[in-house]
C-alpha positions, 0 to 999 in steps of 0.5 A: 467416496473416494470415485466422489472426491476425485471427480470434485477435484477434476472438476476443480481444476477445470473451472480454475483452468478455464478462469486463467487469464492471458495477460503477461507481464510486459517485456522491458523497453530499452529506448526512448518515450514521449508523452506528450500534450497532456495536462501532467501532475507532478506529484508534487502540486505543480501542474504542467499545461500541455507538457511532454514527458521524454523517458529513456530505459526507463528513467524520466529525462525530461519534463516540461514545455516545448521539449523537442521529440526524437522521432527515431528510434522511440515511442510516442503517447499522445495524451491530448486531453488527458491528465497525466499522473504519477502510479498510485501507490498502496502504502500497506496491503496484503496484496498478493498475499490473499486471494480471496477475503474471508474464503478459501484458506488455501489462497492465504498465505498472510499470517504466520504462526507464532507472536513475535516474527520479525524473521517473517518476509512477505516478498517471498510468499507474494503470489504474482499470479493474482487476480487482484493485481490486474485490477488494481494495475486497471485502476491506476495502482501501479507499486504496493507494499505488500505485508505481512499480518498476525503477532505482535511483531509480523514481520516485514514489508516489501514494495512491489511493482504489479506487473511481473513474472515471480517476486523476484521481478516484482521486488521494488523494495525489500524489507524495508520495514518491520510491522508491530501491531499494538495491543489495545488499551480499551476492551472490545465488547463481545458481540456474540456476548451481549447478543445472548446477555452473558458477561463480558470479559472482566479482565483490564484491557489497559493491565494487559496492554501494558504488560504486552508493552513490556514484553516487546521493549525486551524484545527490542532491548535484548535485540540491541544487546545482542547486535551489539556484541560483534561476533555470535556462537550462534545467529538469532533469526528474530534479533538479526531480522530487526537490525534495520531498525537499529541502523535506520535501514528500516522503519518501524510500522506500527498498527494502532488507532488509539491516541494511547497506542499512539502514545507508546508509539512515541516512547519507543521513538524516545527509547529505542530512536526508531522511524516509526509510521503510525498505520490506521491513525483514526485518533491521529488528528487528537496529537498531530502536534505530536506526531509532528514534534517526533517525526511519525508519519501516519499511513491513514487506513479509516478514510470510508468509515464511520467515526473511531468514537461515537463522540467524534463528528460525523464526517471525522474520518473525511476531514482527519487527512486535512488536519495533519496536512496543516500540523505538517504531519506527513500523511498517506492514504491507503485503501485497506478494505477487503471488500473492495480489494483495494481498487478505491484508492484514489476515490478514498484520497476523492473524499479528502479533497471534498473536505479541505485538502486540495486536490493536489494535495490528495493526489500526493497523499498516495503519491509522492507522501506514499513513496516518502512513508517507503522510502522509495521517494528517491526512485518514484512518487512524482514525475521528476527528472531522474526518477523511474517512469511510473505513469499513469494517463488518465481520461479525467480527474483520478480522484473523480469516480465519474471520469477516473478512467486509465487509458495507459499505464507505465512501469519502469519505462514499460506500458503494461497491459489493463486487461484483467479477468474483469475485462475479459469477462466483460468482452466475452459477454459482450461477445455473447450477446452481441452487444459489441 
């Protein structure tokens, strides 16, 4: 058994060696870039016709018509053509965290022991060397905010750019916000359950959601209590941890989809003055005047499924994004599905502008709204003066499946490489079979 075990190891590790791409993070570019004559989208719902973008160590300098090109020393990307983007950005996934969905539990390393964890970072476990990264990185997706799961209170979330060594390099943003996922209100029937004709669960789901309520406000109360007091005998992990919040240094993200854990949301605004983000929001629209009066913003995570309720209208889901754009709820779409790893980003934020956003207004939801829910909107999320140069060049409409097709990404002032495990499986086959 032993001689048996061993062999399947080596075995193992020799079909993981062989699977091992040989794309490397790209080195830093210190000088000047031009893009130019491409059909730029701000971000912000201005389009420029034929523009040139001037970077310069990475920052955005320029941006506009007839601005003249330094042929010294600098870099020239010519987007006849093409349409020029901001790098879409992944409001909440456990990128990096999880290899593969539902299967090997020793690529996970997403979910912590425990119920209340606030001390619980993210960045540190975030693994680099995904395989999932080059394909998202392929498909437009060029920052993500990686978080944690599990608990009441997970931990906290960080902002990764895709094209890096370790953490520390990837690290765009740190701890900027703490996730608390909310109990919920109503009983989910137990499918194994009703198959076989047994009783459900007689417990009250409202009795024990609040009594889960209330715990996480003491939490919160002796928290305050305690960053109150200016010195301590001895450091409380978990309090310290959520000192962010107190200070506004950091947000609250709060995973709920029912108006009533929605509603709880509210009061701990009310309470406790945090910035709360509603993450999933599929009864977002029921309150969006709500929302909008308590400054919540709302991270959508429901976009290609079926209605919350089966009283909703069908299409409900495609239309909700519409409905808090009118109520002045700022608004993100994110692409949560493990299925798709989460390369459906832009298509997802495709289906909105198919029913009543506009396109750009679809583009900003996991652009420009994406970095503002962050807090990053200072350094990315448009193609603005001054900010960091995250760009994407596309061959057509992003948000079109058809002719959504990046050419070149930029990072920081980088091009970075497209190549991923599924280009690479593509060329050797293509190799093989002497189709190319």
């Amino acid at each position: 058994m032993k001689n048996i075990t061993t062999l399947f190891t080596a075995i193992c590790i020799t079909l993981i060696s062989f699977a091992q791409d040989d794309v490397y993070p790209t080195q830093p570019y210190n000088g000047k870039l031009y893009i130019t004559n491409g059909t730029v989208h701000v971000g912000n719902g201005q389009v420029i016709e034929n523009a040139t973008i001037e970077v310069n160590n990475g920052k955005i300098i320029q941006v506009g018509q007839n601005i003249a090109i330094d042929q010294n020393h600098s870099k020239l990307i010519d987007a006849k053509g093409k349409q020029v983007y901001p790098g879409l950005i992944l409001a909440e996934t456990n990128l990096g965290l999880q290899e593969i969905a539902n299967g090997v539990r020793g690529s996970n390393d997403y979910q912590e022991l425990g119920d209340l964890n606030p001390n619980i970072r993210s960045i540190v476990a975030y693994n680099t060397d995904s395989k999932i990264i080059g394909t998202l990185r392929a498909n437009g997706i060029l920052l993500a905010s990686v978080t944690p799961q599990g608990g009441s209170i997970s931990g906290s979330s960080s902002v990764v750019q895709t094209d890096a060594w370790n953490w520390e390099d990837a690290a765009y943003k740190v701890d900027g916000a703490i996730h608390l996922n909310m109990p919920s209100f109503i009983n989910i029937p137990n499918r194994f359950a009703m198959y076989f004709g047994l009783p459900q669960d007689p417990s009250d789901p409202v009795k024990q959601a609040l009594e889960k309520v209330d715990q996480l406000k003491s939490f919160f109360r002796q928290a305050n209590a305690y960053l109150e007091e200016p010195t301590h005998q001895q450091t409380n992990l978990k309090f310290e941890a959520v000192r962010g919040l107190f200070d506004k240094k950091q947000k609250l993200f709060v995973h709920a989809n029912q108006v009533k854990q929605m509603l709880v949301a509210i009061d701990f605004v009310k309470e406790f003055g945090f910035d709360v983000v509603i993450v999933g929001g599929s009864e977002s629209f029921l309150i969006a005047d709500l929302l909008k009066q308590n400054h919540i913003a709302v991270i959508l995570e429901q976009m290609h499924e079926l209605p919350a309720t089966v009283d909703d209208d069908f299409d409900q889901p495609y239309k909700t994004p519409s409905q808090l754009q009118k109520a002045g709820v700022l608004f993100a779409i994110n692409d949560s599905h493990e299925e798709s790893r989460f390369r459906n980003l832009m298509f997802e934020a495709g289906t909105a502008a198919a029913y009543g956003l506009t396109k750009e207004e679809a583009l900003e939801a996991i652009t420009l709204n994406a970095a503002k829910v962050l807090g990053i909107d200072d350094r990315t999320g448009s193609i603005e003066v001054g900010k960091d140069a995250n760009i994407i060049i596309s061959e057509g409409d992003i948000l079109d499946m058809r002719s959504s097709i990046i050419s070149n990404a930029i990072i920081q002032g980088r091009e970075v490489s497209l190549q991923n495990k599924q280009t690479q499986l593509y060329e050797r086959y293509m190799h093989k079979y002497g189709l190319k």
